[in-house]
MIGU-504323 format. One record per residue (C-alpha): residue in three letters; x negated, y negated, z negated. Coordinates in steps of 0.001 Angstrom, whole numbers, padded with zeros to 6 digits, always signed. Example, Ala and Ser with C-alpha at 12.3 -4.5 7.8 and 13.67 -1.06 7.14 Angstrom:
# residues 2
ALA-012300+004500-007800 SER-013670+001060-007140 
//
This chain:
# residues 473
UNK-010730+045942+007489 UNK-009585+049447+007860 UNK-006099+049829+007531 UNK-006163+052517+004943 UNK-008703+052201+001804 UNK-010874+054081+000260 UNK-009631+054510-003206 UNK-011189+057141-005220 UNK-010276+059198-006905 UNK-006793+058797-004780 UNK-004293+057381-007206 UNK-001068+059230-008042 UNK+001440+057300-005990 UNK+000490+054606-003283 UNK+002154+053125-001129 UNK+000613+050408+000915 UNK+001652+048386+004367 UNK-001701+048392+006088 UNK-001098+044776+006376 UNK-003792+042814+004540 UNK-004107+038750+003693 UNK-006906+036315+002118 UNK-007815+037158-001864 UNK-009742+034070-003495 UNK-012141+034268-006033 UNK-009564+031635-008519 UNK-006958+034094-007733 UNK-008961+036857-009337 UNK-010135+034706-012095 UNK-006879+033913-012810 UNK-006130+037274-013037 UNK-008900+037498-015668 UNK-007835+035209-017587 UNK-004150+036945-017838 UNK-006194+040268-018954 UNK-008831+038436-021580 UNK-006186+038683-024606 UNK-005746+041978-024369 UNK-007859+043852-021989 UNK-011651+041709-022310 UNK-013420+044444-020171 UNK-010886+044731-017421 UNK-010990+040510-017565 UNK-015310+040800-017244 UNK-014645+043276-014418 UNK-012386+040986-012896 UNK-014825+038024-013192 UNK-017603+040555-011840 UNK-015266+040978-008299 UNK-014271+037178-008526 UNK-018204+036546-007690 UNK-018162+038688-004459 UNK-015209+036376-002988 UNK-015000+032821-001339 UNK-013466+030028-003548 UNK-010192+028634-002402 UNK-006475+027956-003651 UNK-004916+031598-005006 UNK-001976+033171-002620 UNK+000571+032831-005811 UNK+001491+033993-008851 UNK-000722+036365-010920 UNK+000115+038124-013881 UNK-001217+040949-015946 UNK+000643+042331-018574 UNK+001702+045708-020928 UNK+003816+048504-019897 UNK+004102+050782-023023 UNK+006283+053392-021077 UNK+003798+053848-018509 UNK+001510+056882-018888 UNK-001903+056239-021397 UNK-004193+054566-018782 UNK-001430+054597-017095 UNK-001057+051295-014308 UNK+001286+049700-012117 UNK-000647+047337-009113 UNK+001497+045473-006712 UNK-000783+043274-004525 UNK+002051+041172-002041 UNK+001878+038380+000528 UNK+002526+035840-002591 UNK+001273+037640-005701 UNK-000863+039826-007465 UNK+000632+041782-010463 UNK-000568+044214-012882 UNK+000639+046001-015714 UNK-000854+048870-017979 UNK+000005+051117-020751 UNK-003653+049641-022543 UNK-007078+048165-021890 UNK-008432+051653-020560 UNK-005330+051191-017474 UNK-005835+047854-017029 UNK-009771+048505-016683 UNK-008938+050908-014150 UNK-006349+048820-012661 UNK-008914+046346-011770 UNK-011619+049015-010438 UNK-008778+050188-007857 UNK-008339+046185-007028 UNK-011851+045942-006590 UNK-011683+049061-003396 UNK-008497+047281-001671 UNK-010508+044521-001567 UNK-013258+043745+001850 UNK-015119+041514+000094 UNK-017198+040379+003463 UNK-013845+039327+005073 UNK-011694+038044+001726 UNK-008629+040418+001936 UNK-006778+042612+000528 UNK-004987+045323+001278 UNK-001208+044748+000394 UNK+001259+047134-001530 UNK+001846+049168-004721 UNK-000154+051576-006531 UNK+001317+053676-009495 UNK-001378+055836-011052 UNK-002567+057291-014650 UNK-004733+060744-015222 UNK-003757+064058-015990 UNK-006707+064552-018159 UNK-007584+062356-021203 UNK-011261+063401-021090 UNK-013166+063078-017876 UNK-017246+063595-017641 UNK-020027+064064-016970 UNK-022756+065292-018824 UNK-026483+064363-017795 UNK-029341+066337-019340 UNK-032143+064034-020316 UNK-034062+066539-022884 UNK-035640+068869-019259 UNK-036343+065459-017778 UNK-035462+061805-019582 UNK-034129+059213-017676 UNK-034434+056253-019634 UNK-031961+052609-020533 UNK-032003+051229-017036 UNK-030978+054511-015011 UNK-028499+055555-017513 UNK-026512+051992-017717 UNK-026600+052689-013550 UNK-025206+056266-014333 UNK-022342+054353-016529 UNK-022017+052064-013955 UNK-021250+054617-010990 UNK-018592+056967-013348 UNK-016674+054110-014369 UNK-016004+053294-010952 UNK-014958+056967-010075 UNK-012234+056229-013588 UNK-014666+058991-015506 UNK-014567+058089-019210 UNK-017268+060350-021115 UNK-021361+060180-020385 UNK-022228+063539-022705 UNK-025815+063333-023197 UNK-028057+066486-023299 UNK-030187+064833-025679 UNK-032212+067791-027451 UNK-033548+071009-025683 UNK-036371+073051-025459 UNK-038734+070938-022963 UNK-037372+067570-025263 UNK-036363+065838-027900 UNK-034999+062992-026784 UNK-033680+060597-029573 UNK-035283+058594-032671 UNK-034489+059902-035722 UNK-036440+057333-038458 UNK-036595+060226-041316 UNK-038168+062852-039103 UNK-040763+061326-037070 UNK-042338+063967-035821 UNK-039493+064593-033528 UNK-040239+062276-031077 UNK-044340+061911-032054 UNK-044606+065466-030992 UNK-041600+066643-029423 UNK-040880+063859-026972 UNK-044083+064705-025290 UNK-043595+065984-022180 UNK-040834+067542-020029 UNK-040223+070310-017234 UNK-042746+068946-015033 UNK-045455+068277-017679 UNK-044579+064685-017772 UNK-044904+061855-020091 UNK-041400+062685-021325 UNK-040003+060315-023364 UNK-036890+059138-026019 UNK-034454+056737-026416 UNK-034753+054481-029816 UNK-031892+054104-032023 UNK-031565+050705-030960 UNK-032001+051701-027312 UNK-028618+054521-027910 UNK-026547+051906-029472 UNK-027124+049366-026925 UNK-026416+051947-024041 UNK-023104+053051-026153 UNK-022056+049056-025961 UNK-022684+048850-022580 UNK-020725+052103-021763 UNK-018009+050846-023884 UNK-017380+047981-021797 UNK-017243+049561-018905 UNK-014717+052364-021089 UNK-017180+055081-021134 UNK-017939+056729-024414 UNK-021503+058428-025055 UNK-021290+061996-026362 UNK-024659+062868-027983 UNK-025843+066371-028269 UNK-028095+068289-030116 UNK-028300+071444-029347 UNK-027734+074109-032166 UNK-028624+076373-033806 UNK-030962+077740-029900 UNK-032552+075592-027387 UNK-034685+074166-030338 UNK-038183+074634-029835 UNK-039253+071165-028825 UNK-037566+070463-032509 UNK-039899+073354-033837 UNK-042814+072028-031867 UNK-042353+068726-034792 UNK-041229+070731-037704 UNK-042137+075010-037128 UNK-041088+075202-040899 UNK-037486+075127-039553 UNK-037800+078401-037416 UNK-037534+081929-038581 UNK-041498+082558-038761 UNK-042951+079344-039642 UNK-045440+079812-036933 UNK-047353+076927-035205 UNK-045624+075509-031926 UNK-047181+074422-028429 UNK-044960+072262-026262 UNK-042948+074666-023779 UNK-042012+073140-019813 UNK-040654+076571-018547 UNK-036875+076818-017669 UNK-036555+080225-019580 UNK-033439+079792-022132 UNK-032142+081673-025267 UNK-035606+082175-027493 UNK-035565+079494-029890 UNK-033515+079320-033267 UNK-033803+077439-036069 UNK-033360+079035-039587 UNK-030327+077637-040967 UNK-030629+079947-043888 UNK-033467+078245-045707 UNK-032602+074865-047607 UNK-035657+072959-046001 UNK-034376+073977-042397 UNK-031061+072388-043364 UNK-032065+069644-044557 UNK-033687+068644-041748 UNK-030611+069934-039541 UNK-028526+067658-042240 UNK-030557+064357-041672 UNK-030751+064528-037626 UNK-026949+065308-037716 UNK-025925+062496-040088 UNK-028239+060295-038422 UNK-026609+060841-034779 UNK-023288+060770-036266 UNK-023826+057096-038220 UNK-025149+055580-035267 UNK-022146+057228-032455 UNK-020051+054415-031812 UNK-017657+056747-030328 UNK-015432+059336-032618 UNK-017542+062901-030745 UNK-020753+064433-031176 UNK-021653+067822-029790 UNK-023332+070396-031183 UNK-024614+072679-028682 UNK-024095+076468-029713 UNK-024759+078082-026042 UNK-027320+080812-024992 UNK-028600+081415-028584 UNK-029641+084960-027344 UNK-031897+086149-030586 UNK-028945+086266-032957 UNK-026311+088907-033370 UNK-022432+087968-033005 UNK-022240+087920-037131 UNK-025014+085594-038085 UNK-024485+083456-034932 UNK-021097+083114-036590 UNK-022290+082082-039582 UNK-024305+079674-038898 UNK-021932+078252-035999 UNK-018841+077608-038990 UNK-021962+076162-041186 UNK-022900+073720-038266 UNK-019334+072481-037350 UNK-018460+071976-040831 UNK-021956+069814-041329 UNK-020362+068088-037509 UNK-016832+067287-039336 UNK-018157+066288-042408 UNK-019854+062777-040536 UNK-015936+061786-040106 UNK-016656+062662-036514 UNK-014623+064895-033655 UNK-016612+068203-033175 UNK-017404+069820-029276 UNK-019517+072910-028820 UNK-020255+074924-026313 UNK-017774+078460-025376 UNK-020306+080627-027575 UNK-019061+079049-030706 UNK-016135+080829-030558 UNK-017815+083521-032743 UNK-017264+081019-035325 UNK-014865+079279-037750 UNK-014123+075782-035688 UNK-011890+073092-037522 UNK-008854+072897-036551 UNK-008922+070110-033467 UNK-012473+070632-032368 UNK-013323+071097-028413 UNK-014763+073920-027178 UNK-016439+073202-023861 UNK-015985+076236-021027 UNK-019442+077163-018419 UNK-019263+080333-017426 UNK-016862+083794-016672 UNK-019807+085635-018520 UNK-017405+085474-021544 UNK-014587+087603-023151 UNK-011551+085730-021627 UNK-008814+087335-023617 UNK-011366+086650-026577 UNK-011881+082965-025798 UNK-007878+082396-025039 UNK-007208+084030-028448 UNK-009546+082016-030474 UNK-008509+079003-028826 UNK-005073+079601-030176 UNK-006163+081323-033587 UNK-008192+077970-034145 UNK-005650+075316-032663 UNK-008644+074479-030369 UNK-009009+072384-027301 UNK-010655+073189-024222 UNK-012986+071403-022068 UNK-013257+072945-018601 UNK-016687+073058-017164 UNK-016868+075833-015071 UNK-020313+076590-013521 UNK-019343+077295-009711 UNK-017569+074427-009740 UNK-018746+071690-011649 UNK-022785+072369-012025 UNK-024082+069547-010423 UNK-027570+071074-010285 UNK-026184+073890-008280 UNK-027764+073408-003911 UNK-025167+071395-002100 UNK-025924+074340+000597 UNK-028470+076321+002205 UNK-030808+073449+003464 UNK-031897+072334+000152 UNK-034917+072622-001982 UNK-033899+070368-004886 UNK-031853+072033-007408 UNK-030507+075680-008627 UNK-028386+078822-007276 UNK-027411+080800-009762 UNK-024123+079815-009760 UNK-023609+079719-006279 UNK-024097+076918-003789 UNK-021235+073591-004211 UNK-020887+072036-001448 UNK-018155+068818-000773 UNK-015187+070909-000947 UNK-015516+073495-003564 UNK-016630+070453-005691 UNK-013197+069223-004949 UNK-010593+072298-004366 UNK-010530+073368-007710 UNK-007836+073566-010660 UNK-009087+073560-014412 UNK-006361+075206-015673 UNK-006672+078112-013123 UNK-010038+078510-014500 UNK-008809+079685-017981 UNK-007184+082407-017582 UNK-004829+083055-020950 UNK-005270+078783-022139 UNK-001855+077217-022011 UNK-002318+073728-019812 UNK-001554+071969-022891 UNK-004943+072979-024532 UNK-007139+071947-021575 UNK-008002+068322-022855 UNK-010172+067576-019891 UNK-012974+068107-017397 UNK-016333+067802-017461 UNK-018886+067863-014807 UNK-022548+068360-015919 UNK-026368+067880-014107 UNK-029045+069827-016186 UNK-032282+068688-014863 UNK-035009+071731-014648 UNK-035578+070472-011107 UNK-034346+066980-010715 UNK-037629+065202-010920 UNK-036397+061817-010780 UNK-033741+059223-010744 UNK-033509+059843-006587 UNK-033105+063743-007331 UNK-030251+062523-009575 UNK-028265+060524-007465 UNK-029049+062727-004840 UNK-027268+066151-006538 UNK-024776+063489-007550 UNK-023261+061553-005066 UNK-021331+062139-002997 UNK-019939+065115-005069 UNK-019348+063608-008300 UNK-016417+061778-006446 UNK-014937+064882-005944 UNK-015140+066365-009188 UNK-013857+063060-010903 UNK-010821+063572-008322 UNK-010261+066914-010257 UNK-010539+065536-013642 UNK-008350+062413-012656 UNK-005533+064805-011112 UNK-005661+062957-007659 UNK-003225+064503-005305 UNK-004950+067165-003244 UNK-005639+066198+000226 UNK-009343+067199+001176 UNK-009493+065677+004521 UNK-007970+062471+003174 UNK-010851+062859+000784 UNK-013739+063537+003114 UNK-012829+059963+005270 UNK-012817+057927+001852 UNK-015908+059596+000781 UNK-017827+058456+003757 UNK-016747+054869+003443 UNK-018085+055131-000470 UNK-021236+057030+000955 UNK-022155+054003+002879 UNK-021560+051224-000173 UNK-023985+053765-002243 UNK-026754+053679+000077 UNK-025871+050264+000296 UNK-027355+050044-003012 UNK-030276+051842-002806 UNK-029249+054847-004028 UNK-029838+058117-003071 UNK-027260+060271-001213 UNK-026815+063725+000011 UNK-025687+064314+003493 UNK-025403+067711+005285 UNK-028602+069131+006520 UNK-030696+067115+003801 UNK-034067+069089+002630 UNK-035188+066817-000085 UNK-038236+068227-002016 UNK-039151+070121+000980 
//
């Protein structure tokens, strides 16, 4: 075993011996058993590394307990030549506790690496959003998309759920929505939708792993697969074909007529009663065929529709035209905005900011100049600029204390297939949860852990970039 794992993101404080001894699996299920009072996913997780080990007497005490004046998902790990002990602020830290366990451990050879790890983010919200509405990816690759962010510590899974190309969610009352508008996708596909029953078993599954689903439906543009099902909502009423181009900005619904809201109403309600989590999203980008003043309007109509459900309200930057509730999120993409504007509303509002900036954190952007897959608007992201960047530095005029987290996103004109996922993904996504985590900054540290991760991913079948890669070609 090397003498130096590969913990990702890097915790906050380590400090460990290089010395290493034998872990059992009873020691590990003992420390399950100290976390199943209080922490029941950390104690599953636990049980799931327990499996990987040999069976044999446990090195000495164990004990997992509660540290209220550590950080939230905050953790202390001390792994010693006689013991294994963890404490955590809450469940979340002692989840995450256990996922750093599970990467000092060589589970060929039964060790693990000895010494103490004190860690907790610097961001409360760290995600990733995956857009399923140009392309849908349905229950099995998006409980292996939970699966991978958990283990990077990222605690969101914002789903692009409604879009032009897609409408990707049951909604009982409005059939139509997924009869007609689930019908195909960017590459004239079968497309497809998740059932309510299939959304609230992913949210479960994502909630034991401490990942909450964000759903979004994207108002009041990028709705024409929703006028494909229901044209009576848009502005002229006309008959709809379904649309697979990657153009963006020409569709709005009418949110001035009462049967346009009403439909609006019933999808909105609908997501909201069947969230688990306390978000829902509410699009509000790229609405290009409004003006400023009725874009307002109908944003402040659409967040106070999102509040009224009881839940949290994010939309995109653009909704700063309008009146947000006090508390909502307003997610940042792009410079292409009036940054003294945006810093000013934030405060006018009492806002929050999620930082998403395009150049950095646009999965679908071309790792670099070799590849086919993907998009370049925004500039090329390659290992490093996914990881040398600073949120905060990328909102000019927001005090730190209003940037409530990260997000990195994958919109899916080009990404096919659940390869062309992974592939923009990994290894990159490590790098941008590193960001959103707060790691200490040490690329090249960074680059050698990466490549021991790379490995375990292909591993696993999945699909990984490495420099030079042409896939598509």
């Amino acid at each position: 075993m090397s003498n130096r794992p590969a913990l990702l993101p890097a915790p906050r404080r380590n400090v460990l011996t290089g010395a290493s001894r034998t872990i059992t699996a009873d020691e590990v299920i003992a420390l399950a058993d100290a976390l199943r009072p209080w922490a029941p996913h950390a104690a599953r997780r636990a049980t799931e590394l327990s499996a990987t080990l040999a069976s044999g007497a446990g090195a000495g005490d164990v004990t997992a307990s509660t540290d209220t004046t550590l950080d939230v998902e905050g953790y202390h790990l001390a792994v010693t030549d006689d013991a294994l002990t963890l404490s955590a602020a809450d469940a979340p830290g002692a989840y995450w506790a256990v996922t750093t366990l599970a990467q000092l451990v060589d589970a060929d050879a039964s060790t693990v690496t000895l010494g103490e790890i004190d860690d907790a983010p610097t961001y409360p919200h760290r995600g990733l959003l995956l857009d399923v509405a140009r392309h849908f990816y349905g229950p099995e690759h998006l409980r292996r998309l939970v699966d991978l962010i958990s283990e990077l510590r990222l605690n969101s899974l914002h789903l692009h759920l409604t879009d032009d190309q897609g409408w990707r969610l049951e909604i009982p009352s409005r059939p139509l929505l997924t009869e007609l508008g689930a019908t195909t996708d960017c590459s004239e596909g079968p497309g497809g939708f998740l059932t309510l029953a299939e959304y609230v078993e992913l949210q479960e599954y994502a909630a034991a792993r401490h990942v909450e689903i964000v759903p979004e439906i994207d108002l009041p543009g990028h709705t024409h697969a929703l006028l494909v099902a229901y044209p009576e909502a848009s502005q002229d009423g006309a008959t709809r074909e379904p649309y697979t181009g990657t153009e963006v900005g020409f569709s709005t619904v009418d949110l001035t007529s009462d049967a346009s809201w009403d439909l609006v109403t019933d999808i909105v309600r609908t997501v909201a009663e069947h969230t688990l989590g306390d978000r829902i999203h509410l699009g509000g980008d790229e609405c290009l065929t409004l003006d400023a003043q009725d874009y307002g309007v109908y944003v402040t109509r659409l967040a106070a529709l999102g509040v009224s459900t009881g839940k949290h309200l994010t939309m995109w930057q653009e909704a700063l035209h309008g009146d947000l509730p006090t508390g909502s999120w307003l997610q940042y993409w792009t410079h292409r905005v009036d940054r003294e504007k945006f810093a000013g509303r934030v405060e006018e509002l009492d806002l929050r900011v999620v930082s998403s900036p395009a150049p950095k954190a646009y999965l679908d952007m071309f790792h670099d100049e070799h590849q086919v897959v993907g998009q370049d608007w925004a500039g090329y992201i390659d290992l490093r600029t996914a990881y040398d960047w600073d949120p905060v530095a990328e909102l000019p005029g927001v005090p730190a204390e209003r940037v409530i987290g990260v997000e990195t996103a994958l919109w899916t004109e080009t990404v096919r297939n659940w390869g062309d996922v992974t592939y923009q993904l990994l290894p990159r996504i490590a790098a941008e949860a590193s960001v959103a985590w707060g790691s200490p900054r040490d690329f090249d540290a960074f680059e050698q852990d990466v490549t021991v991760h790379v490995a375990r991913w292909e591993a696993a079948g999945e699909v990984v970039h490495r420099p030079g890669d042409r896939r598509g070609a």
